[in-house]
N, C-alpha and C positions, 0 to 999 in steps of 0.2 A: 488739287490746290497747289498754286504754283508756294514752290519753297522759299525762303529767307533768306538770303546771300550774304554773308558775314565775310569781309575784307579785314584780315590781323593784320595791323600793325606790329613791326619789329617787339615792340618792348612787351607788346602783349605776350608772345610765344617765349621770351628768355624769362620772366616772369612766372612763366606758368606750362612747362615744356607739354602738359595735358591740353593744353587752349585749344587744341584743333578736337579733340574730342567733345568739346562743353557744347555743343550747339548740334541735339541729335536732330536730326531728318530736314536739316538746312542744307545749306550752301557752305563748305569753306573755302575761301581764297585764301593762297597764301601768297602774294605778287614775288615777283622774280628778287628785285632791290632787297627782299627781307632774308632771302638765300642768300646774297651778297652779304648782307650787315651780318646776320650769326656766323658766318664764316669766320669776319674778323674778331670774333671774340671764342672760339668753339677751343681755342689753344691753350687761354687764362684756365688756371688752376683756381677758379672762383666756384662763386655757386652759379653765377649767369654763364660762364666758362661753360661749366656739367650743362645746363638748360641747354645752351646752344650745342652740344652737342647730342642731348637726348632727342632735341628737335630734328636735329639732320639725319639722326640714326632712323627716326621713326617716319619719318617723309621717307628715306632711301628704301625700307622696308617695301612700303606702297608701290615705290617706281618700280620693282623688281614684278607686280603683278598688271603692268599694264602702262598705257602714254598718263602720265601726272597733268600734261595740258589740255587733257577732255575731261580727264576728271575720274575718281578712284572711288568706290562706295567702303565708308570704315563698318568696322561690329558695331555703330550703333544708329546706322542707318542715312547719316550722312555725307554728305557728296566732298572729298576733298581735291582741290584744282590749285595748282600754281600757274597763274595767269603771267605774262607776258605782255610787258605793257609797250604800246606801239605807238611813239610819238606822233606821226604823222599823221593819225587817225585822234589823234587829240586838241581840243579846242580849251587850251590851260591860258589863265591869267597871265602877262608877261607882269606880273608886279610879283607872283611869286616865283622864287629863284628854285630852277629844275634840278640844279646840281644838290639838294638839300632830298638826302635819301626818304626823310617825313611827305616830302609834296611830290615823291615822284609815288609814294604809293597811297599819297589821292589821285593824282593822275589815273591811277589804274584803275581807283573807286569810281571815278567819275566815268569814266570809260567804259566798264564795263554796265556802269546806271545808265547810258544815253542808248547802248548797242540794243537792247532789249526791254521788257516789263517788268522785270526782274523786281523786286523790295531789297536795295542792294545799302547795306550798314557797317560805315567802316568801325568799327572797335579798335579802340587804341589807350596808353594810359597819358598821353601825350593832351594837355587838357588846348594848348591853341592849336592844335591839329586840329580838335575836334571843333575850332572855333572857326578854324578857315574852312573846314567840311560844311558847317548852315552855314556859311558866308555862300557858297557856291548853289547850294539845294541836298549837299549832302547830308543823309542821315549819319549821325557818329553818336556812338557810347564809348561809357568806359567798360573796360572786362567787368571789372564786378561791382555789384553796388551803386551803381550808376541810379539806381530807383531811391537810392538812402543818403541821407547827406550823416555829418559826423551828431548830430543832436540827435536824432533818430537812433543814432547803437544804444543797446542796454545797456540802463545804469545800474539795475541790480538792488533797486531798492524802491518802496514805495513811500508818499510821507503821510501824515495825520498830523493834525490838532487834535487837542483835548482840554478841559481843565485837571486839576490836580488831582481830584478825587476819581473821575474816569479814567486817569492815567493808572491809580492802584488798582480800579477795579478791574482793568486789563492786564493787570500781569500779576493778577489771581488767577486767573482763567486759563485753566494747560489741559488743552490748546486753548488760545484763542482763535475764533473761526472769524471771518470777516466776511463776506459777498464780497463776489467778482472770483475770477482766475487768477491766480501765480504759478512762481517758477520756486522748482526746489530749490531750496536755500535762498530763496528773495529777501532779501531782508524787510521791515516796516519799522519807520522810527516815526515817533509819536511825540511832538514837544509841546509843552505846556504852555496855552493859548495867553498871549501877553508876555510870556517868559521864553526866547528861543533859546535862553542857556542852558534850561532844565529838558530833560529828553528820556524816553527809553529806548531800546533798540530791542528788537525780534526778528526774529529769524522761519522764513517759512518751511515746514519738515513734512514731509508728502507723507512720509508713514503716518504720521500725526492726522495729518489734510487739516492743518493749521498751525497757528505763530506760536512759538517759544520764545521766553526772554532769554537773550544772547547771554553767557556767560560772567557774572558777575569777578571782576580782577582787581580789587580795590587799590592792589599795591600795584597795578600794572604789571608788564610786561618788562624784563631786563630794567627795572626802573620807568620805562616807557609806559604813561599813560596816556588815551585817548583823550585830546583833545577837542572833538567833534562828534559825534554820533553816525557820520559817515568812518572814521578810523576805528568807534567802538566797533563796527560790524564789523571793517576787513577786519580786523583783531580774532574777529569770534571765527570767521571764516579760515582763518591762516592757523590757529590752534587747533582744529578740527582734524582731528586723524581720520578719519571717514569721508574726507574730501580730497578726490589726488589732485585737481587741478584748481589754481584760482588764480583771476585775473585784477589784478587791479590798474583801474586808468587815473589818471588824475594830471592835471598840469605840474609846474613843477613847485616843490614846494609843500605838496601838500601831503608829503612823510609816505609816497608808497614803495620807495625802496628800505626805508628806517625799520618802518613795520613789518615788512618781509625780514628783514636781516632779524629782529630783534624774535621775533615768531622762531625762526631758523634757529638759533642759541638755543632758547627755550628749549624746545623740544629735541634738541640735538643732546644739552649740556645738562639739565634738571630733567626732563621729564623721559630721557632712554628710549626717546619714540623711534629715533634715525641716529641710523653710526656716525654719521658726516653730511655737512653740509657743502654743497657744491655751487657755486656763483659765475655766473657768465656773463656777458653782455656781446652784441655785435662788432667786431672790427671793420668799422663800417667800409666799402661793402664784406657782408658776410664772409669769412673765409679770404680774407686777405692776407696774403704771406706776410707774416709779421716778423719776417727777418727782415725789414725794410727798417728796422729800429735795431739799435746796436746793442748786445750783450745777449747772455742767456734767456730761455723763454718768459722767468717771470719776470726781466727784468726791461723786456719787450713790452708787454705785458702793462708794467707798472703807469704809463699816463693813459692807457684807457682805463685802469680800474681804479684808479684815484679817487671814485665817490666812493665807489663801493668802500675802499679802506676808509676812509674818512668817517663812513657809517660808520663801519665796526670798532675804529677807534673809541667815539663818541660812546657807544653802547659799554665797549670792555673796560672804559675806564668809570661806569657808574657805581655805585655801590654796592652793588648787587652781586659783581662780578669778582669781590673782593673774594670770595669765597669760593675761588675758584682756582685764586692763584696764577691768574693770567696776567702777563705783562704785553699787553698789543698783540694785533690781529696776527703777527707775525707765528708766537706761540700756538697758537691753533694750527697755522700752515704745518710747523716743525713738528704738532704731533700727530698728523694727518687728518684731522679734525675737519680742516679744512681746505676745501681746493679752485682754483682758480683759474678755469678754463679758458680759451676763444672757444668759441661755438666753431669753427672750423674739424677741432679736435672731436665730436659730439658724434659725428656720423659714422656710425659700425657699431658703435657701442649697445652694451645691455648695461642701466643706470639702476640697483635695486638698493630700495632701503637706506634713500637719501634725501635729505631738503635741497631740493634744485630751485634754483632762483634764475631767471633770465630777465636781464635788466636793459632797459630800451627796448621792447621787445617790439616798437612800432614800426621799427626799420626793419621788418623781418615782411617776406611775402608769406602767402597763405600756404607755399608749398616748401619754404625753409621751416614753417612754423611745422607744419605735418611733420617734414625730420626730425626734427626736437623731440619733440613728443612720442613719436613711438620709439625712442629711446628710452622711454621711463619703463625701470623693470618694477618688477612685485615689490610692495610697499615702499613704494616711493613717493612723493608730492613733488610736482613741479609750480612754482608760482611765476608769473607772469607779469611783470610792471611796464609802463609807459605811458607817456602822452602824446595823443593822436593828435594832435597839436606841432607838436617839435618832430616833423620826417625828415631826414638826410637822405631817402634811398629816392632819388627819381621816378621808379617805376612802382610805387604805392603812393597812396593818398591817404587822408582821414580815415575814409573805409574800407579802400580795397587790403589795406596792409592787413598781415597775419595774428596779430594783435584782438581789432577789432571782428575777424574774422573769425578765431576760436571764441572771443564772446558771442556772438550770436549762434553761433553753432553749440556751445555745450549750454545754452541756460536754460536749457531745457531739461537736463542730465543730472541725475540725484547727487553723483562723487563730483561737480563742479559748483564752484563759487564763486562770484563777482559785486564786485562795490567800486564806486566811480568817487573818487575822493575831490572834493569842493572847493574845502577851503583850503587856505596856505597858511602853514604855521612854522614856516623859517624863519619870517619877518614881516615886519609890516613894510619894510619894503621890496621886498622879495613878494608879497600878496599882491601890493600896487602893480611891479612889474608885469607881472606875470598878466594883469588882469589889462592893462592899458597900453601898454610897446608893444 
């Protein structure tokens, strides 16, 4: 059976410095132009910076046991080749312009699909590459995800109707068992048929092999009460110490860095679960020298974490907190309570017996998100906020980002939890926006 010839585009490989491994007993190209472009980045002190040079380390590796232009067999059976693209033997559109490093490695794609039989598939994250690729007969995807659009990732929750009396007589029932499959800690919220204000929320517990009603908080959280039956779950999810990781997605709006922060307190500040709490978010892109802003690091620092403070403002000045003797977010920092990283800082580290929170996390690839995470030591929780909605990073999408990525990957996993949050409760018009511009 003839093999599958997969053509990486540049952003594929700085993306995912493993890409040439993803495609066992195939074809990989890598065109000459994409050894050009990671050159110019292999210098940056970034995360694309490290990719482009784990890329050249691990191509140079191969050239050492043989010609890289006929082609090099990896450990997991397929074929890797840096092709050589040869204008002259090329029959390209003069409407696309050659000097543009994207069309000279269609150029190659095409090239190599006319020379032979080949099933030749450029992959790229590049979405009008992939548009000029069927413009021409070429086949193009994206690296990953290319089968799932953003409505297909897990929401992490199932819904019901009921009326009122079938709503008590299900959360009598421990467990309650339903027909069909779930995923550990799925949530099911049940609202009352004609009434969507009235709701209950459950949670599915595999030792169980059935729903429990989520945590009853009557006084909330740091004052923080759930507003929706979607924040009642992440709430029951984020207070669970037998959970290290949760993800929460939601537009914006819709309280999922509030309810991380205010979770975080909690269990940091009353319940002795974590020494400290730790708070990040991307300097977009990851890993950007942040001496590019003037003064000491937090003071670098201070206009990417302005929501973050702003949370914590809001929270430490509730009632609740009266009894704590805290005057602003600041006090926490001054008694180590609390700390305020870039994710730059993250890598090398052992993180144990912390509430980690990483905020934006949608602008993170599938392989900055892997870093993170195996930085979490023994009893720690990392939580996970963004919306796959709002990407800054180029080379992710709705799906391919690290984000969506750890949701489908752990909801299958008992210590993970997710909840995709709906509505917006900043404002009404912060809902409007969010939902119509």
């Amino acid at each position: 059976m003839t093999p599958v010839r997969y053509v990486l585009d540049t952003n594929v490989v700085l993306v995912d410095p493993d890409s040439v491994l993803a495609f066992p007993g195939g074809e990989v190209v890598i065109p000459i132009v994409v050894i050009e472009e990671i050159d110019q980045f292999k210098g940056d002190m970034t995360e694309t910076g490290r990719n482009a040079r784990l890329v050249a380390k691990t191509i140079d590796a191969y050239r050492t046991q043989g010609n890289l232009s006929k082609g090099l067999t990896q450990p997991n059976g397929s074929l890797l080749r840096v092709q050589i693209w040869n204008r002259d033997h090329t029959d390209f559109p003069r409407e696309l312009d050659l000097k543009k490093a994207s069309n000279r490695v269609l150029a190659t794609a095409l090239q190599m699909k006319r020379e032979d039989a080949v099933r030749t598939v450029l992959v790229s994250q590049d979405t009008n590459l992939r548009i000029r690729a069927n413009a021409l007969g070429l086949e193009a995807v994206a690296y990953e995800g290319e089968h799932r659009d953003a409505s297909e990732i897990y929401q992490g929750f199932v819904e019901r109707t009921a009326d009122a009396r079938e709503m008590e007589q299900m959360a009598q029932q421990r467990p309650l068992r339903l027909e069909g499959t779930f995923f550990p800690n799925q949530g099911l919220i049940v609202s009352e048929r004609g009434n969507a204000a009235r709701w209950r929320v459950f949670r599915y517990h595999a030792k169980e092999q059935g729903f429990l009603p989520a945590k009853a908080r009557p006084e909330g959280v740091w004052n923080l009460i759930p507003r929706n039956p979607q924040q009642e779950l992440a709430l029951d999810l984020l207070l669970d110490p037998e959970l290290s990781v949760v993800t929460l997605l939601g537009k914006a709006g819709t309280g999922k860095t509030l309810l991380a922060l205010a979770a975080g307190l909690q269990m940091m500040m009353e319940d002795n679960t974590y020494t400290k709490m730790l708070v990040s978010r991307p300097i977009f892109p990851m890993g950007r020298d942040i001496g590019y802003l003037p003064g000491a690091v937090e003071e670098k620092l201070e206009p990417w974490m302005q929501p973050i403070f702003d949370n914590l403002e809001f929270l430490i000045n509730s009632p609740v907190s009266k009894k704590t003797s805290l005057r602003g977010y600041q006090a926490l920092i001054d008694q180590g309570l609390l700390n305020i990283e870039p994710l730059t800082y993250i890598r090398g580290r052992s993180i144990p017996k912390q509430f980690m929170i990483v905020d934006e996390a949608q602008n993170l690839t599938p392989h900055e998100i892997k870093t993170i995470i195996t930085r979490v030591g023994v009893g720690t929780k990392i939580v996970l906020t963004g919306d796959v909605y709002q990407i800054d990073n180029p080379y992710v999408d709705s799906v391919s980002n690290g984000l969506s990525h750890v949701v489908e990957k752990f909801k299958d996993q008992p210590l993970a939890g997710h909840a995709t949050l709906q509505r917006g409760e900043r404002s009404a018009l912060a809902e409007m926006a969010a939902n119509i511009l």
